[in-house]
C-alpha positions as CSV (number, residue, x, y, z in Angstrom):
1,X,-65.4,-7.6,160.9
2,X,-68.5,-8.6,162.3
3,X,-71.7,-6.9,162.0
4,X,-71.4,-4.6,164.9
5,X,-68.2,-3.2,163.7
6,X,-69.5,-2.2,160.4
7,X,-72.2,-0.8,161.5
8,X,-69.8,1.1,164.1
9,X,-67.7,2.3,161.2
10,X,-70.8,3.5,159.4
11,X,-71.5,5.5,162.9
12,X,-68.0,6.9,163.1
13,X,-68.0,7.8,159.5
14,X,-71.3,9.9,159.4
15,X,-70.9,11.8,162.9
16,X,-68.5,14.6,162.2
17,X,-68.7,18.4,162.9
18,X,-68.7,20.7,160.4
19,X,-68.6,24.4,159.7
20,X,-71.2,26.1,158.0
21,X,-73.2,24.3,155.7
22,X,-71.9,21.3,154.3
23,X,-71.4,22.4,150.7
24,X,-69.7,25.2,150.7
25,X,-67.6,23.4,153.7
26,X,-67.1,20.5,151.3
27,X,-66.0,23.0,148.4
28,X,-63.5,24.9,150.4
29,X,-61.7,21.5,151.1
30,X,-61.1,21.2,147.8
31,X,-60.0,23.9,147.0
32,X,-57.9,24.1,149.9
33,X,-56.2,21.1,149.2
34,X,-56.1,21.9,145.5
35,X,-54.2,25.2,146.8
36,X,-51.9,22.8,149.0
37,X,-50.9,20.8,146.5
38,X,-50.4,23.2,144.0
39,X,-47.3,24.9,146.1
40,X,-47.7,28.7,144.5
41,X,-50.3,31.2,144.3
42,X,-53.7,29.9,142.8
43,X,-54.1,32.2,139.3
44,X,-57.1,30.0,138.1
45,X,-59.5,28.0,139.6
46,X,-62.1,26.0,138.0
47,X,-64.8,24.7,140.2
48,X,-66.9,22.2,138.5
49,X,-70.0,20.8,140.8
50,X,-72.7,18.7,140.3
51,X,-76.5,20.3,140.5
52,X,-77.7,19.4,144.2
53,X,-73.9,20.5,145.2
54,X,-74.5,23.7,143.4
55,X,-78.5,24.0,144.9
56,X,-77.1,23.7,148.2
57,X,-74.3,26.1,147.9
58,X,-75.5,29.3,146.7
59,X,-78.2,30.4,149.3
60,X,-76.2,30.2,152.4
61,X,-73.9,32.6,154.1
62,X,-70.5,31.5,154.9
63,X,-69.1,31.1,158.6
64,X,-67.4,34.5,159.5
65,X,-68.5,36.0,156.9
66,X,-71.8,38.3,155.1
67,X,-71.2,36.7,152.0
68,X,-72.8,33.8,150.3
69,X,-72.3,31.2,147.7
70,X,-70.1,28.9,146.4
71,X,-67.5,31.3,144.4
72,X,-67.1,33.1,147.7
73,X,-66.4,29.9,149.2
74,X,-64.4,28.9,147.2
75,X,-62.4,32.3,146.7
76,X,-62.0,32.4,150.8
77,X,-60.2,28.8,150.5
78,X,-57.9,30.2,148.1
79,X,-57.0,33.1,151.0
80,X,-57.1,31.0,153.8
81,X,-58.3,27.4,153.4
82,X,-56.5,24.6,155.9
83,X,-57.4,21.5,154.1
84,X,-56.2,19.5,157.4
85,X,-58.9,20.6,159.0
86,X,-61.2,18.8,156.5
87,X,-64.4,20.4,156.1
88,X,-64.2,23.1,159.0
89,X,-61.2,24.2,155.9
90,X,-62.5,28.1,156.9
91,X,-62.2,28.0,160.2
92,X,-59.3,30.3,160.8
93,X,-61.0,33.0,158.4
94,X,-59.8,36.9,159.5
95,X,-61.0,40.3,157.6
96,X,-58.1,40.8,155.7
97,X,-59.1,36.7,154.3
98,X,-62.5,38.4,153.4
99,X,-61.0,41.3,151.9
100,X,-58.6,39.1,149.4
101,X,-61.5,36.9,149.1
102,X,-63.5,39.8,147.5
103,X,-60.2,40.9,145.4
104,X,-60.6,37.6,143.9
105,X,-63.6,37.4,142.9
106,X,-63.3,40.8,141.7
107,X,-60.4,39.7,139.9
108,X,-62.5,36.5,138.2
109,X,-60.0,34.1,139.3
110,X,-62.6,31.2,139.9
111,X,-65.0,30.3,137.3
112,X,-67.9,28.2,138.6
113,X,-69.4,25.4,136.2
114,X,-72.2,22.9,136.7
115,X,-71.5,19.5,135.8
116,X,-74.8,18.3,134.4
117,X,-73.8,14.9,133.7
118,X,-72.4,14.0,136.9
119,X,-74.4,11.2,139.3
120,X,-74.1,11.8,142.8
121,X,-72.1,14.2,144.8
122,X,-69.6,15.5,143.0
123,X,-67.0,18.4,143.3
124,X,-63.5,19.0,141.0
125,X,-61.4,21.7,141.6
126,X,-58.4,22.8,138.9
127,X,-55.7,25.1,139.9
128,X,-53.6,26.9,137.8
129,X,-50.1,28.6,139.1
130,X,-47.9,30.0,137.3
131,X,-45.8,26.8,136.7
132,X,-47.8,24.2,137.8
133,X,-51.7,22.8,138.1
134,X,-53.8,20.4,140.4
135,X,-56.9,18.4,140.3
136,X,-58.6,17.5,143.0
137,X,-61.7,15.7,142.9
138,X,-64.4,14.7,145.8
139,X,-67.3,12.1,144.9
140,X,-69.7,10.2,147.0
141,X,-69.3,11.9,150.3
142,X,-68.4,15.4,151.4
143,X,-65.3,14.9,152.6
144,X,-64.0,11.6,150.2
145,X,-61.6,12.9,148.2
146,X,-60.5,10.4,145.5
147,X,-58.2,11.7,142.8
148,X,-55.1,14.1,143.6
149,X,-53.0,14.7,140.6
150,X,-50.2,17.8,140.2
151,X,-49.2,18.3,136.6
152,X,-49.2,15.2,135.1
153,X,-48.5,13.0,138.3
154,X,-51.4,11.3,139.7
155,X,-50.8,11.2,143.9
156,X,-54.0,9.7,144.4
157,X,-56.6,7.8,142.6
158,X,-59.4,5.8,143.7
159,X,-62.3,6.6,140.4
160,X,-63.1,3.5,140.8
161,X,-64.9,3.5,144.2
162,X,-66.4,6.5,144.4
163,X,-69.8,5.1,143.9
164,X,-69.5,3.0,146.7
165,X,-70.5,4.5,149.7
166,X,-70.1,3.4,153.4
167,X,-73.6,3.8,154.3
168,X,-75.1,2.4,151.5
169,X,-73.7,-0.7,153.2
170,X,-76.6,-0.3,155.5
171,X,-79.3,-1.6,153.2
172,X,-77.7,-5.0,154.4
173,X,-79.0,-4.6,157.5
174,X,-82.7,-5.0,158.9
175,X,-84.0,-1.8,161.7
176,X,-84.6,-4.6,164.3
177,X,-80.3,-5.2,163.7
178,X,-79.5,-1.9,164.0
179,X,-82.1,-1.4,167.2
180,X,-80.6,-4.5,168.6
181,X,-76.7,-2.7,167.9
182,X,-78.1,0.3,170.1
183,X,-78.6,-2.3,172.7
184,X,-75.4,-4.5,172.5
185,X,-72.8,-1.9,171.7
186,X,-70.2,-1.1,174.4
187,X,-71.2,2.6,176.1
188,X,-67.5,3.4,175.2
189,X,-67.3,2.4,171.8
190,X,-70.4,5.3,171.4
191,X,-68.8,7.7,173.7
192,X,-67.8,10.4,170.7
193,X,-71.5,11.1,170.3
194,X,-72.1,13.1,173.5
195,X,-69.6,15.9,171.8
196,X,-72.3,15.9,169.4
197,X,-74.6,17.0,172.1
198,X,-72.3,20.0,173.0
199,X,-71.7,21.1,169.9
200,X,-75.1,21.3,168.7
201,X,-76.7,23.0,171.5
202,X,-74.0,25.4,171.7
203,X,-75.0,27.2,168.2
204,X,-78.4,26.7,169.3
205,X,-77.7,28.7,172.8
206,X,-75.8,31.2,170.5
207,X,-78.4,31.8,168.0
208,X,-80.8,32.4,170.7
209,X,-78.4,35.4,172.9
210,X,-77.1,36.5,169.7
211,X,-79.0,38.5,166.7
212,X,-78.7,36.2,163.6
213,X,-80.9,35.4,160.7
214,X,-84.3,36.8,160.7
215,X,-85.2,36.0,165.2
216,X,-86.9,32.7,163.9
217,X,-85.9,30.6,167.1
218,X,-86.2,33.5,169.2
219,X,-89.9,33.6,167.9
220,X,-90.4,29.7,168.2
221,X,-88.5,29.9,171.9
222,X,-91.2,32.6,173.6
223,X,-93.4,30.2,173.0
224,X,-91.6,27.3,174.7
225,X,-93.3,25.8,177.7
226,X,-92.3,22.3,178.3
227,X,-89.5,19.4,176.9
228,X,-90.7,19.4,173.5
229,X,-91.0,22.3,172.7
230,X,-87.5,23.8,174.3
231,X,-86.3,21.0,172.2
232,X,-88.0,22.5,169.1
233,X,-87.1,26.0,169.5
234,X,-83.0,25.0,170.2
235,X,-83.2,23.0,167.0
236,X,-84.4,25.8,165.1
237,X,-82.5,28.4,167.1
238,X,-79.2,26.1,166.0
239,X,-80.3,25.6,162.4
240,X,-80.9,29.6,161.7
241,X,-77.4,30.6,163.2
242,X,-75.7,27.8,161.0
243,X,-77.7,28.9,158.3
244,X,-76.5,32.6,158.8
245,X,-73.1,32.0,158.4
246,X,-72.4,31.7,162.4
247,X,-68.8,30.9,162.7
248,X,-69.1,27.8,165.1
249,X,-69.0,24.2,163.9
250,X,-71.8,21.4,164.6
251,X,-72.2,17.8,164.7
252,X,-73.1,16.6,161.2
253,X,-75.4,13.4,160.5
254,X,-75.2,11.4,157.2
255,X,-73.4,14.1,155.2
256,X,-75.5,17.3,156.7
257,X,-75.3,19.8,159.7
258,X,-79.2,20.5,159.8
259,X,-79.4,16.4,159.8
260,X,-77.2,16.3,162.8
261,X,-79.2,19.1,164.7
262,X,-82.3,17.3,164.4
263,X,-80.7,13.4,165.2
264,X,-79.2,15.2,167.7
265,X,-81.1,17.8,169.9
266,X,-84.6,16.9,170.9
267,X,-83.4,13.2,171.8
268,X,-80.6,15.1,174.0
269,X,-82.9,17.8,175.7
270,X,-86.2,15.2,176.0
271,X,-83.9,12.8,177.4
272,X,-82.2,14.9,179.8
273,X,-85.9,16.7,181.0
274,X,-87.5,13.3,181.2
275,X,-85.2,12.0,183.8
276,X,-83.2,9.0,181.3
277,X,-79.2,8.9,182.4
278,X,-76.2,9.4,179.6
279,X,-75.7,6.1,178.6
280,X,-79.9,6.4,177.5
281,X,-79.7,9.0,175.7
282,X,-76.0,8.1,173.5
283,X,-77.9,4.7,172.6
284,X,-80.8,6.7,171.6
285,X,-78.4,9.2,169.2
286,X,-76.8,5.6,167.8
287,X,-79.6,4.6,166.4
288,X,-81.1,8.0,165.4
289,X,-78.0,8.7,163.3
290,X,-78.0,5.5,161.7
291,X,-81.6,5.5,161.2
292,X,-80.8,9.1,159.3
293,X,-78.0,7.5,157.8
294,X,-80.2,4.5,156.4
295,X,-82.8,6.5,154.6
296,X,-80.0,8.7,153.1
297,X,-78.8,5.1,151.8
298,X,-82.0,4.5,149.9
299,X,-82.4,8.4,148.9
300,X,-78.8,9.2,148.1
301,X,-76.6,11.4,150.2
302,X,-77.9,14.6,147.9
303,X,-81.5,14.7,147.0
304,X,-84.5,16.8,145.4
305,X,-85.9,15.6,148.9
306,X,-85.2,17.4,151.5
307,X,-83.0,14.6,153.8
308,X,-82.9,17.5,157.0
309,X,-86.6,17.2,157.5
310,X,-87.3,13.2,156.0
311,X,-84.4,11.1,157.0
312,X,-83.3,13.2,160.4
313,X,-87.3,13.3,160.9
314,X,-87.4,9.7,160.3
315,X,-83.6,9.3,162.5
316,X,-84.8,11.4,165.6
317,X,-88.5,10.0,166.3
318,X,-87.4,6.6,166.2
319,X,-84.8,7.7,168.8
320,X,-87.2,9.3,170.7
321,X,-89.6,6.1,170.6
322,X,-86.1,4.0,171.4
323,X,-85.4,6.1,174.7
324,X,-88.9,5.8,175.8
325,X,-89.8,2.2,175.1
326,X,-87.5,-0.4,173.2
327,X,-90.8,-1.7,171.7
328,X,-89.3,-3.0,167.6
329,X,-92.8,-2.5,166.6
330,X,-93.2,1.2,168.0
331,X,-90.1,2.4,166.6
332,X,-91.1,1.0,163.1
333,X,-94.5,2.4,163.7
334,X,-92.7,5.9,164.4
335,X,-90.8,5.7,161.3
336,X,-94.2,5.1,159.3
337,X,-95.8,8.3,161.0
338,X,-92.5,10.2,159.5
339,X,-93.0,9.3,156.2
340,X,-96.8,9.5,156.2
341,X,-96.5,13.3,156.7
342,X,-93.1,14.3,155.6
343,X,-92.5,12.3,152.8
344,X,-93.4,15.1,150.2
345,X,-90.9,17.6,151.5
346,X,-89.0,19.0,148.8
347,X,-85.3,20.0,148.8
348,X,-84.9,23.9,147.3
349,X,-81.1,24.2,148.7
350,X,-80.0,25.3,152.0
351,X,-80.6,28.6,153.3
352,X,-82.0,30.5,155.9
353,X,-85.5,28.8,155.4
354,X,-84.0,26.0,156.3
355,X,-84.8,26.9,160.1
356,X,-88.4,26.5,159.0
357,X,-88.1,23.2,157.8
358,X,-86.7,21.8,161.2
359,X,-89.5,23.5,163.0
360,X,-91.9,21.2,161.1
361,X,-89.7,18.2,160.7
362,X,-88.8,18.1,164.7
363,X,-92.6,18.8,165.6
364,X,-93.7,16.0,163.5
365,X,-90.9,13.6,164.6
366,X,-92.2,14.1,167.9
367,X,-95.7,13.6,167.6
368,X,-94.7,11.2,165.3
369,X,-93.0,9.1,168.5
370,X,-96.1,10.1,170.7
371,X,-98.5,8.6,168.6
372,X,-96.8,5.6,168.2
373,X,-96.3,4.9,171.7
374,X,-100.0,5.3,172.1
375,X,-100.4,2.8,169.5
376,X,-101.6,5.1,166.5
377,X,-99.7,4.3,163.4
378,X,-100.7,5.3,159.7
379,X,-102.2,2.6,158.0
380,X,-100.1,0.9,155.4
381,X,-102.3,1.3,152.3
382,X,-102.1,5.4,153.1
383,X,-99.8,6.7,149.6
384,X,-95.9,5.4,149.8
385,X,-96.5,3.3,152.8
386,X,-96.3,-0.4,153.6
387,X,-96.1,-3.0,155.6
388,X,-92.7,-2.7,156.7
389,X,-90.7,0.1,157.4
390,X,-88.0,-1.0,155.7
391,X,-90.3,-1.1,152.6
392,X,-91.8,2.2,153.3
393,X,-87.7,3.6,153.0
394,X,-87.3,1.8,149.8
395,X,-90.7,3.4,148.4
396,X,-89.2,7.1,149.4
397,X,-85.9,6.1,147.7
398,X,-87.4,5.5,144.9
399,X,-89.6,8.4,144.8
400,X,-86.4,10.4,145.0
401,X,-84.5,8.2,142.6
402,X,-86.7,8.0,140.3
403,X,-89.9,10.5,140.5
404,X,-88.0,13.4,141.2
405,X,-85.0,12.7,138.8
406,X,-86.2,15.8,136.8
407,X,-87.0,18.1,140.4
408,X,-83.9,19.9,140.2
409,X,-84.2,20.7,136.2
410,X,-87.3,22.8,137.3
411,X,-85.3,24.1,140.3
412,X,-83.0,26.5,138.0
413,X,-85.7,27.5,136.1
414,X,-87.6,29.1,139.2
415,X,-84.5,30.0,141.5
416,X,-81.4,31.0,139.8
417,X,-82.5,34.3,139.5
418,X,-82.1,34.7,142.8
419,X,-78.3,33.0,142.9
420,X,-75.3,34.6,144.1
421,X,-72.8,35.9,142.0
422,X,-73.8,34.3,138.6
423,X,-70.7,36.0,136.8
424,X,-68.7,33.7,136.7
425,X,-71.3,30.6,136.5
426,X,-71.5,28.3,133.7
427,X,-74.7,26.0,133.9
């Protein structure tokens, strides 16, 4: 393969819709196919999660559903999971699936433990029938399962590469290669990413004629009055309703569904307002998702750094600088401006507050992109920064890798009081 196809892989593999947030979604495919393989009714389940899986999972609502959490996730697969349908697994969910749901966690079927020990993204799920038990375990990615096993036959084990993600196959590449693959790569071959487009600003539309969450992008959309700002209030009107537990799917970036809305919607709604054609605008998502995908390569696809606001931040203004002006310089300069404001932004797990976040992070990837185009750029001596922006990415990984190892230690401490359904948890 040559460079442009792996990087086209990459693409391929970190555009892909999901329902609800990623987690929970991510959780229910286990289970699901835990369930599958398993053959009989599900009599036990242990769910065993690392911490940023767990952060992540037990704020948010569920798609079709009031309830929130990962046992309820997880209890709802059991009813109704489709594991073919990867991590949209809930997507055919009915009342009578909640009801059960509830019977089973009434029933303290699924016991929830937190896997202290584990580095990365990590999510095993044990089934016990009657006559028979599974494993299945997901590492590295969301949707990468890599060890099957029913009983004591092993159907699929691939341990040994779970560390090895395909993006982090990015840090191999310079920005100015992957600017230069936004410029080279045949419209077709990109073609997938306008569904990304629809998707996204579908939930947005519905959270905006619909009553979810608390009327956040209703709020942030009466004060719309040009491009920008409709493409502010849709990104947070489409971040709330996913948030909420709003039963459509969206366009996920680098692991996340708040990652994709931001990559995704104020490139597509600037573009279109500012007069650019379709085949603009895909070239401008390319890059944006791989630029999210490359700082998620540095920070790791879970972080105590919130990757929605930073890397999608850092993804979309260098887009937006991309579809304006193919200036190398500018778009580094953008991604500077990013990380000189955002670069603090802490991860607490997803929730409804999320929608917040996005505000911020897609009103200072914006201005970030405006100020670059008329040549302001943060200096390099400013905090984390440097001379490159490659350099300034590797300075935020490390920040996450290594200064805020212990973030998410002090995390439980202030906010599991306010988990869901803590019964059955073991941390």
């Amino acid at each position: 393969m040559n460079k442009y196809d792996i990087i086209l892989e990459i693409l391929k593999d970190s555009v892909k819709p999901a329902l609800g947030c990623t987690e929970p979604g991510a959780v229910a495919f286990a289970v699901s196919r835990s369930k599958e393989i398993l053959g009989e009714d599900i009599l036990k389940l242990t769910l065993s999660v690392d911490k940023n899986i767990l952060k992540n999972g037990m704020f948010v609502t569920i798609p079709g559903t009031n309830e929130k959490g990962l046992l309820f996730a997880a209890a709802l697969a059991i009813a109704c999971g489709r594991p073919e349908y990867g991590l949209e697994a809930l997507k055919e969910v009915s009342s009578n699936d909640i009801q059960k749901a509830r019977e089973i966690i009434k029933g303290n079927v699924v016991d929830l433990i937190l896997k202290k020990d584990a580095e990365g993204l990590f999510i095993k799920a044990q089934a016990q029938g009657r006559f028979h038990n599974s494993t299945v375990i997901i590492m590295g990615k969301h949707d990468n399962i890599v060890f099957e096993s029913k009983d004591e036959t092993v159907i699929k084990s691939h341990l040994q590469n779970s560390k090895s993600l395909n993006i982090s196959e990015l840090k191999n590449f310079s920005i100015s290669e992957l600017v230069d693959f936004a410029n080279s790569i045949d419209i077709e071959k990109i073609e997938f990413l306008y569904d990304g487009i629809q998707m996204n600003r579908k939930i947005a539309q519905s959270g905006l004629n619909e009553n979810v969450g608390i009327g956040f992008g209703k709020f942030v959309m009466s004060k719309a009055s040009d491009a920008e700002s409709l493409a502010i209030a849709l990104t947070v009107s489409a971040s709330e309703a996913r948030m909420s537990g709003y039963a459509l799917p969206v366009t996920s970036s680098a692991g996340s569904g708040n990652h994709g809305l931001l990559a995704i919607i104020p490139i597509s709604i600037i573009g279109e307002k500012e007069g650019f054609d379709r085949d603009e605008i895909l070239r401008a998502l390319a890059l944006s998702h791989l630029l999210t995908a490359y700082v998620k390569a540095y920070t790791g696809v879970l972080s105590s750094l919130c990757g929605c606001g930073i890397a999608a931040g850092v993804g979309c203004s260098a887009g937006l600088t991309y579809l304006r002006e193919k200036s190398i310089t500018k778009i580094e300069n953008s991604i500077k401006n990013v990380l000189a404001g955002l670069s603090g932004m802490i991860c607490d797990g997803a929730k409804i507050g999320c929608a917040y976040k996005l505000y911020l992070s897609s009103i200072s990837a914006i201005e970030a992109s405006n100020m670059a185009l008329n040549g302001i750029v943060v200096p390099s001596d400013n905090g984390i920064l440097a001379e490159s922006a490659k350099k300034c990415i590797e300075n935020l990984g490390r920040l996450s890798n290594q200064a805020m190892k212990d973030a998410d230690d002090k995390f439980w401490t202030l906010c599991s009081k306010n988990f869901i359904n803590l019964t059955n948890c073991k941390f």
